[in-house]
N, C-alpha and C positions, 0 to 999 in steps of 0.2 A: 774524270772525263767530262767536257760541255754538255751541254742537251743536245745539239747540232748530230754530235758523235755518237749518244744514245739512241736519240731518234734514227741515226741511219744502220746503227749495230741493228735494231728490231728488225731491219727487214732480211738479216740472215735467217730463216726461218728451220733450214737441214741444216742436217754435218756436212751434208755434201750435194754438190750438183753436178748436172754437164757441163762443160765451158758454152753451151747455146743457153743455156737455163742463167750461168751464173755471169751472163755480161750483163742484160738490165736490170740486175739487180746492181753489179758495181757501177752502172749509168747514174743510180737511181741515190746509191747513197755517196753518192758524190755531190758533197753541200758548199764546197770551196766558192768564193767568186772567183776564181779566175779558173782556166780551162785546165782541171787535173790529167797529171798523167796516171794510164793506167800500167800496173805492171805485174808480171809473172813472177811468182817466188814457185823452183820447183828443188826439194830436197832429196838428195839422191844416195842410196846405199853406196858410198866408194871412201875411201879414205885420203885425201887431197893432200898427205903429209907422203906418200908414197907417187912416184913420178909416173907408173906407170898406171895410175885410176887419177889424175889429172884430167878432166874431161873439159874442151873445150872448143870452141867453133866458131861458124857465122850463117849467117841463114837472114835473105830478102825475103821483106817482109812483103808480102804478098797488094797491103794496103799501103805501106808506106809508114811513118811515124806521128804524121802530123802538123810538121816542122821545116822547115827549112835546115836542111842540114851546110855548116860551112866545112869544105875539103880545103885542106894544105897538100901540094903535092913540092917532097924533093925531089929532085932530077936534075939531069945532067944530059947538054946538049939539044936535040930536036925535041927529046925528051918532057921538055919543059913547055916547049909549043904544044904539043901533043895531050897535053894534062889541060892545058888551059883553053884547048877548042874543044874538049872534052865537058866544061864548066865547073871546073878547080877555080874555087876564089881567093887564090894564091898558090903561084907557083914560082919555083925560083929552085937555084942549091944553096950555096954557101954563105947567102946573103938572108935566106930564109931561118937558117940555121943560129945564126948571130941574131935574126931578129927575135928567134923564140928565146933565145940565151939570156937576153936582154930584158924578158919577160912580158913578151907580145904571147897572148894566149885567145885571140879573139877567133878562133874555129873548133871545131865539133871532132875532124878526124883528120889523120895524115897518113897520107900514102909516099912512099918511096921508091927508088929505081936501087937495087942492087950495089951499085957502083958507090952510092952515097951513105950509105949503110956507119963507112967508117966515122964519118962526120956526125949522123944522126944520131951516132953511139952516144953523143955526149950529150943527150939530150934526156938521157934514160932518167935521170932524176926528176928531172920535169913529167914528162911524157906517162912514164910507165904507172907512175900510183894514179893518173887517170885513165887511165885503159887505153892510151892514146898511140902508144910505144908501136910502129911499123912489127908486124911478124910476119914471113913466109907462112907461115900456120894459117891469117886471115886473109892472107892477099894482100896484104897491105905492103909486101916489099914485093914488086913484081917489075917487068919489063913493058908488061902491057897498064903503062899507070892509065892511060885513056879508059880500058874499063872498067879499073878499083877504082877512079874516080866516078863514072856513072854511078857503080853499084850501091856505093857510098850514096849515090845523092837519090838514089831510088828506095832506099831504104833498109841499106844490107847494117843488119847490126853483129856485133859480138858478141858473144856469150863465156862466161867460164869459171866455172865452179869455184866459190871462196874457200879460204879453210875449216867452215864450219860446212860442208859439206853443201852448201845452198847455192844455185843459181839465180839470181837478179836480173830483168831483162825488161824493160820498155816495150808495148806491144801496141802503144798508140795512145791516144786524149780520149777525155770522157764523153766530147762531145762527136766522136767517131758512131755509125750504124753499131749497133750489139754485132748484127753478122759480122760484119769487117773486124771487130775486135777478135770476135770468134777464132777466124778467119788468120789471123796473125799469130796469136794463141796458139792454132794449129799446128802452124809452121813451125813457130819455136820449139815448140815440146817434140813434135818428130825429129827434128834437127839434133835433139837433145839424146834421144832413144836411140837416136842411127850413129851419135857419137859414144855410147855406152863401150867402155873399156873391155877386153879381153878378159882382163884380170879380177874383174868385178864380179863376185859373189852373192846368192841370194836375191832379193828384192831392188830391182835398180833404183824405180821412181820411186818413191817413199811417202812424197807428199806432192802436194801440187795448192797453189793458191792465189788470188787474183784480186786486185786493190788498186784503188787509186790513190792518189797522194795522199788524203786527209782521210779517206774513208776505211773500214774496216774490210777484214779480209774473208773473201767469198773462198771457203775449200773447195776445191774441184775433186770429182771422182779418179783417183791416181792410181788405181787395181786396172779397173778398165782397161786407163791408159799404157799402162806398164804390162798387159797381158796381148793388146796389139803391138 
């Protein structure tokens, strides 16, 4: 480990904190030059090899990400107009389609209209191992693309458990207020709790933790949260 990452491991000082306690501290050891992001790892009692403890979602973030997000929308018809006075920085159908094929990849998310679904199908190699893939589950394949694309640019993100049982999730930059980070934090991990499976046994939240790109990771108090 550098001294950089030493010096900012020292100021973990508990096992654990609140998420009000534990964002200026992730502000603080944030040594990067450039504007880190900060992110939520929350690990959860389910087993994600079983379809029905699959846990996964979307939830606007309260503050935003930080970022300029770019929206792709497919569509079909007024459809198309509709996605782009929306402020979709690209919209089209079958020409958009071809252009990602082609391997144009210069946007953040993509929303769809139903009807395009069959075309976008082939797009799932591309798309899907970056979380990018349209699903009814996130809104991203709807009828109303005008507000998947706002929500998109306002800061609705994804969320969805990997197979090692852990969720990953973006909750804003280092140089965001600590409350706002809080504040986003917040939203995820309820979002999280409110998607908790049927099926799911025991202990949901398991762990909870918070970091910026370079920096070391702030545990959060996950009993607490897991008992609201």
């Amino acid at each position: 480990m550098g001294k950089k990452y030493e010096a900012a491991r020292k100021l973990v000082e508990k096992p654990a904190y609140t998420l009000e306690e534990a964002m200026p501290i992730v502000k603080k050891a944030a040594y990067a030059k450039f504007d880190e992001t900060v992110e939520v790892a929350i690990r959860l009692g389910v087993d994600p090899k079983h379809a029905d403890q699959m846990v996964r979602g979307t939830v606007v973030l309260p503050n935003g990400l930080g970022k300029a997000r770019r929206v792709v929308a497919i569509a079909s018809g007024e459809k198309v107009r509709e996605a782009r006075e929306a402020g979709a920085d690209e919209s089209g159908g079958e020409d958009i389609v071809q252009k990602i094929q082609a391997g144009w990849m210069d946007f953040d998310a993509v929303v769809a209209t139903p009807d395009m679904m069959k075309s976008v199908g082939r797009l799932g190699k591309v798309l899907g191992p970056r979380g990018m893939m349209p699903n009814p589950k996130t809104g991203t394949v709807t009828l109303d693309v005008a507000r998947a694309v706002k929500e998109l640019k306002a800061g609705k993100v994804e969320f969805r458990v990997d197979k090692t049982g852990i969720i990953h999730c973006a909750v804003g930059k280092a140089s965001f207020e600590s409350e706002k980070l809080a504040e986003n934090a917040q939203a995820l991990i309820s979002s999280v709790i409110k998607a908790k499976p049927a099926s799911a046994k025991g202990r949901y939240v398991k762990s909870i933790v918070v970091s910026s790109t370079m920096g070391p990771g702030v545990a959060v108090d996950a009993t607490a949260m897991d008992a609201a």
